[in-house]
C-alpha positions in Angstrom: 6.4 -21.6 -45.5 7.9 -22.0 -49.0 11.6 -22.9 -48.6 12.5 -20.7 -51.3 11.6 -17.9 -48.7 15.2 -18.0 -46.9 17.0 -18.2 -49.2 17.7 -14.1 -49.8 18.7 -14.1 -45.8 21.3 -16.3 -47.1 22.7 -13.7 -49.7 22.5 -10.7 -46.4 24.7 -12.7 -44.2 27.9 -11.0 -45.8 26.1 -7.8 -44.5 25.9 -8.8 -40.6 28.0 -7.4 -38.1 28.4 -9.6 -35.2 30.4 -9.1 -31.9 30.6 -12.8 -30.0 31.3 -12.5 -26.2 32.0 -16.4 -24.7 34.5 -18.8 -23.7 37.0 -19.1 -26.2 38.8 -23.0 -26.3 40.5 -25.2 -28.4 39.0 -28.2 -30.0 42.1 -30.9 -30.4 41.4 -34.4 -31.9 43.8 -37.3 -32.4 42.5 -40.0 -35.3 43.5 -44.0 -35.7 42.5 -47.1 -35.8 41.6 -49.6 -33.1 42.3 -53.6 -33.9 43.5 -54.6 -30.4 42.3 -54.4 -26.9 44.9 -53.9 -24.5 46.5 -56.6 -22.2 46.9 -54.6 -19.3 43.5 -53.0 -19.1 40.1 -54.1 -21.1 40.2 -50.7 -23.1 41.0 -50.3 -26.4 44.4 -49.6 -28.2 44.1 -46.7 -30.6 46.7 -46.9 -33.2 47.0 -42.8 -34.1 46.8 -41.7 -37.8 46.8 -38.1 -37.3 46.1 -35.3 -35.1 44.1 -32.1 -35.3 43.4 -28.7 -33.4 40.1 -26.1 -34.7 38.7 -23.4 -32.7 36.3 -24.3 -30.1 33.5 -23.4 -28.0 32.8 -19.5 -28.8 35.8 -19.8 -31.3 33.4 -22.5 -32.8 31.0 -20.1 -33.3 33.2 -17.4 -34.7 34.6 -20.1 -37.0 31.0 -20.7 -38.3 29.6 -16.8 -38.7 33.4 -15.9 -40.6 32.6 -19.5 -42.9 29.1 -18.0 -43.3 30.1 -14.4 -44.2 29.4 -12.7 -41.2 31.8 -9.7 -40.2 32.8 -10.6 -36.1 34.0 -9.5 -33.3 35.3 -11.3 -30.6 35.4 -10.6 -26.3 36.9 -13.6 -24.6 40.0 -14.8 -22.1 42.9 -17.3 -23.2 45.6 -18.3 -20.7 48.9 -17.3 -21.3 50.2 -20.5 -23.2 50.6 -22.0 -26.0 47.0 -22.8 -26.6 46.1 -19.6 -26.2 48.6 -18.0 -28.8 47.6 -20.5 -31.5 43.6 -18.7 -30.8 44.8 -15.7 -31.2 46.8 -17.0 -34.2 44.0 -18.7 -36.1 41.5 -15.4 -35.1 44.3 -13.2 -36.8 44.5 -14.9 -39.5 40.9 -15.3 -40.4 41.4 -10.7 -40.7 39.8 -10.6 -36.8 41.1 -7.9 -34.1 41.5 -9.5 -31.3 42.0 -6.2 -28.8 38.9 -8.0 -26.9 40.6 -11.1 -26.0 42.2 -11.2 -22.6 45.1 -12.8 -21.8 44.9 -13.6 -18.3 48.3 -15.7 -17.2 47.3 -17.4 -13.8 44.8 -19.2 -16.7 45.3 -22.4 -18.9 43.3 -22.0 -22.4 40.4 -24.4 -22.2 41.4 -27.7 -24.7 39.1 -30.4 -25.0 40.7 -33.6 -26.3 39.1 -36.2 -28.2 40.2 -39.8 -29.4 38.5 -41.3 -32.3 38.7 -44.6 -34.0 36.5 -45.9 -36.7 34.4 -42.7 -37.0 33.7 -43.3 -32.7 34.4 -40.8 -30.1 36.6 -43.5 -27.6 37.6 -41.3 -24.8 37.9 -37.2 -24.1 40.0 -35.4 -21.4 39.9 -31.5 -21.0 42.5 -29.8 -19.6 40.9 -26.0 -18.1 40.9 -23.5 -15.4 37.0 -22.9 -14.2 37.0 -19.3 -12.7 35.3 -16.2 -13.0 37.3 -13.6 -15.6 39.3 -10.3 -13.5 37.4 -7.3 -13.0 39.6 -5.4 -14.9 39.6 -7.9 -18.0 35.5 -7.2 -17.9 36.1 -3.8 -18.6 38.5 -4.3 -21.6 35.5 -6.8 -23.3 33.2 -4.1 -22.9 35.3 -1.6 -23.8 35.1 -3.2 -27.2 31.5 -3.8 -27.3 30.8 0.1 -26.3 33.1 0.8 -29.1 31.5 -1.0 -31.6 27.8 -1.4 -31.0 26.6 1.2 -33.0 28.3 -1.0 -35.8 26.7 -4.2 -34.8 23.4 -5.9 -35.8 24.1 -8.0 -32.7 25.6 -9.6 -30.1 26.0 -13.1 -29.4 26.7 -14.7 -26.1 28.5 -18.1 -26.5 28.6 -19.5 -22.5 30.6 -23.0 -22.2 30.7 -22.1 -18.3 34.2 -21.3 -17.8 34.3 -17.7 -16.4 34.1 -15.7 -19.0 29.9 -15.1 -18.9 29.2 -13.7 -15.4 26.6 -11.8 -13.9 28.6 -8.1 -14.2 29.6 -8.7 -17.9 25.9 -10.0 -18.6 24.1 -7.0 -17.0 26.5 -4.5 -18.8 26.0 -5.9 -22.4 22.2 -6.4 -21.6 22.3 -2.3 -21.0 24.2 -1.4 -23.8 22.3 -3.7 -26.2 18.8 -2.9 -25.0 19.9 0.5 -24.9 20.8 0.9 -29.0 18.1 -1.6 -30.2 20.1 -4.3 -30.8 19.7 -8.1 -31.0 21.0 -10.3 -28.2 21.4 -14.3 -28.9 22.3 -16.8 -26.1 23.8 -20.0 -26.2 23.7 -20.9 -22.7 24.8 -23.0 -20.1 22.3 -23.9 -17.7 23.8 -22.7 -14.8 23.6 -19.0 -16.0 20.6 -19.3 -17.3 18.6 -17.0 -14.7 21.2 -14.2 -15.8 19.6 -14.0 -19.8 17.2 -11.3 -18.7 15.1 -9.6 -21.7 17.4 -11.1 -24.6 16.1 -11.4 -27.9 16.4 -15.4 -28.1 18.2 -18.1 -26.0 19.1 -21.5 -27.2 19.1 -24.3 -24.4 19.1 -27.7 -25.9 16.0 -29.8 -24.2 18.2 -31.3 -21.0 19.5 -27.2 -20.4 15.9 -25.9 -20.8 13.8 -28.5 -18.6 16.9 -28.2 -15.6 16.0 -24.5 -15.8 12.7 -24.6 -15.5 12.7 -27.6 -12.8 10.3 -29.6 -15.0 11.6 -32.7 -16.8 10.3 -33.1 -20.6 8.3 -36.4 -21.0 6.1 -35.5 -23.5 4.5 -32.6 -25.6 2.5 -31.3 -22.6 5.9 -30.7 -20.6 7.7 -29.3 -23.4 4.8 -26.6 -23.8 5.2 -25.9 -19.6 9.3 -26.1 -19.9 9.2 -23.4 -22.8 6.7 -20.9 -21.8 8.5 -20.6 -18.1 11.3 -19.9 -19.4 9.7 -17.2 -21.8 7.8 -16.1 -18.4 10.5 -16.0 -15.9 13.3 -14.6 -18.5 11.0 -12.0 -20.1 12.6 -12.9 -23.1 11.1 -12.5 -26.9 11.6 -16.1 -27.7 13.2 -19.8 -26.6 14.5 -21.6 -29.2 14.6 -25.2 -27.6 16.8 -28.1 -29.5 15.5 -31.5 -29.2 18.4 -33.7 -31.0 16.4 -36.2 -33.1 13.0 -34.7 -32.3 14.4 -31.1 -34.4 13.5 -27.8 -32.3 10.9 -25.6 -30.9 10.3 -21.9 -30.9 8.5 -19.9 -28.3 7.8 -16.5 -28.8 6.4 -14.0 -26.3 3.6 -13.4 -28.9 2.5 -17.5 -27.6 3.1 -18.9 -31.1 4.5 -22.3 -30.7 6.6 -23.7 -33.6 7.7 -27.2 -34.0 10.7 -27.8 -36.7 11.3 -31.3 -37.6 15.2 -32.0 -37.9 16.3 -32.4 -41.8 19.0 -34.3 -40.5 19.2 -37.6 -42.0 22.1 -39.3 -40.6 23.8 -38.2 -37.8 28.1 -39.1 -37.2 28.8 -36.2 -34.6 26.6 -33.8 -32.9 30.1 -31.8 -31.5 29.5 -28.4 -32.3 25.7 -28.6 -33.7 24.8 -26.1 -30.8 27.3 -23.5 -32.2 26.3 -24.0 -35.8 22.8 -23.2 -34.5 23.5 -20.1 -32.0 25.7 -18.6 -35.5 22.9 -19.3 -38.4 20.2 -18.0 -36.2 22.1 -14.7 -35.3 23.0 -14.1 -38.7 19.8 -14.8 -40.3 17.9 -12.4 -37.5 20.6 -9.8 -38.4 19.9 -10.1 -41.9 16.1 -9.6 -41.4 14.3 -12.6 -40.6 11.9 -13.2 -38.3 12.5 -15.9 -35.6 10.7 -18.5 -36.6 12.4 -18.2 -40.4 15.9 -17.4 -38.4 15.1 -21.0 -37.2 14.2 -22.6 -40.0 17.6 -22.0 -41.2 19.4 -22.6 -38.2 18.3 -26.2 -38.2 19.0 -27.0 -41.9 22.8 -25.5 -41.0 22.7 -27.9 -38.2 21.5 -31.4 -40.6 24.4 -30.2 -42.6 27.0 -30.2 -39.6 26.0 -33.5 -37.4 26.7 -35.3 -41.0 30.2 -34.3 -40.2 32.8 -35.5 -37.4 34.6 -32.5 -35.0 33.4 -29.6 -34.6 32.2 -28.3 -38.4 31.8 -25.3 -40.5 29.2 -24.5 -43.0 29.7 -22.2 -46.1 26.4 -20.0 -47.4 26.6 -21.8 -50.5 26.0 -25.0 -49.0 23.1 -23.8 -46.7 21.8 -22.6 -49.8 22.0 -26.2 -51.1 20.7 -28.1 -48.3 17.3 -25.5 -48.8 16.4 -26.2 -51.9 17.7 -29.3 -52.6 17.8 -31.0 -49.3 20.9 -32.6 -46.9 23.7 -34.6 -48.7 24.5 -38.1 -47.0 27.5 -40.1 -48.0 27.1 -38.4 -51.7 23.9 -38.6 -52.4 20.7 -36.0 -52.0 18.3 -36.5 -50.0 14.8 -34.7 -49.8 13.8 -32.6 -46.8 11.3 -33.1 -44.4 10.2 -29.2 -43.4 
């Protein structure tokens, strides 16, 4: 396929309507310097520069469809704290409603704290609450999604595993968008993975994908096996499997196989890479691409991003870039491999 090909789904992303249903969390990171290891224990001290807080997990993903264009809708839960106001805050003030996100207060907002010194991830703590969202708070995500989905080119299901993505609010927005032709995208976790019934594509990274299908990838032959069970048992229309280094593979129910070699060139931080994949290939499918081009786009968004530390945001113009002209590394242009 001719790169040049994408590059008008690009230009249609500022047409896609999006809603994002997921575990909503905050991504806080504190920066230094390390030129000491510490008397008391052999760990090092980290002398901090500066601190940080973006959006993260499904608020990750909303992040990146808003950066791309993409008009969004959010479901989630926050606690009732001060992580959880500043969500709300930031979603706000990107021009979001944010009717569908519950604030349950027996609930601390997921935060996930990393340490880094010298561009290196030393240590990360999370503080959360694990447990399956309220009945009631169900109803008000779906309310939202029945409200909008004739408006929607899709929904997206962003699942970090912390309540929110559970079997009643899965079967309920699998209805509704079966029901008004709509695509459904997954970025699961794997424990939930037997709930993605008849989506349109789910993304499980290679680890995610060979747990589900209770085969371990070793070589080609597995990945083949690993892929079309999942197809198979999920009746799904494709599996979009990401392989780190080794790029990503598409299955589709049709049996076409597609390996993508990764155009990443250097990688600093995969954090995020997933969410900058789930968003790209959502919004390029909504804009009229077929899988396998959806894809093709998803992974030059995601060469871009693992270039980056944190969690990352892409801009269309820079997709754009990275097509034609290949990824950027430390200033410089590099050509593409796909």
């Amino acid at each position: 396929m001719n790169n040049n090909e994408l590059i008008p789904y690009i230009s249609k992303f500022k047409n896609a309507r999006i809603m994002v249903v997921g575990d909503l969390m905050v991504d806080e990171y504190i920066w230094g310097s390390v030129s000491r290891i510490s008397p008391e224990a052999p760990v090092p001290v980290v002398s901090v520069t500066s601190e940080s807080l973006r959006l993260g997990g499904a608020g990750n993903v909303i992040n990146n469809l808003h950066s791309l264009g993409g008009k969004v809708w959010v479901g989630g839960v926050v606690g009732n704290d001060e992580m959880g106001r500043k969500v709300i805050h930031d979603l706000r003030k990107m021009g979001l409603e944010t009717k569908g996100v519950v604030v349950e207060p027996e609930r601390i907002t997921t935060v996930k704290t990393r340490i880094v010194a010298q561009h290196q991830q030393v240590v990360r703590y999370d503080r959360e609450v694990i447990r399956v969202i309220h009945p009631e708070n169900i109803k008000q995500i779906l309310s939202l999604l029945e409200e909008r989905i004739g408006e929607l080119d899709a929904v997206l299901i962003s699942d970090y595993g912390k309540g929110v993505i559970c079997e009643p609010l899965v079967d309920k927005v699998r209805s509704l968008t079966l029901r008004a032709g709509k695509i459904l995208a997954v970025d699961p976790k794997v424990k939930n993975i037997p709930l993605f019934q008849q989506v349109t594509i789910i993304t499980p990274n290679h680890y995610e994908a060979a747990e589900a299908a209770g085969r371990w990838i070793q070589n080609e032959e597995d990945l083949i096996a690993v892929g079309r069970t999942l197809l198979q048992r999920l009746r799904v229309k494709s599996v979009l499997i990401t392989r780190g280094e080794k790029g990503m593979t598409l299955f589709q129910d049709s049996g076409e196989v597609t390996n993508i070699p990764t155009v990443a060139k250097e990688v600093f931080d995969v954090t995020g890479a997933g969410d900058t994949v789930i968003s790209v290939l959502t919004l390029a499918m909504a804009a009229g691409a077929n899988p396998k081009e959806a894809a093709m786009l998803s992974n030059y968004a995601a060469g871009i991003v693992v270039g980056e530390l944190g969690t990352a945001t892409i801009k269309s113009s820079e997709l754009e870039d990275a097509v034609r002209n290949g990824i950027r590394v430390k200033g410089k242009r590099v050509a593409s491999n796909s």
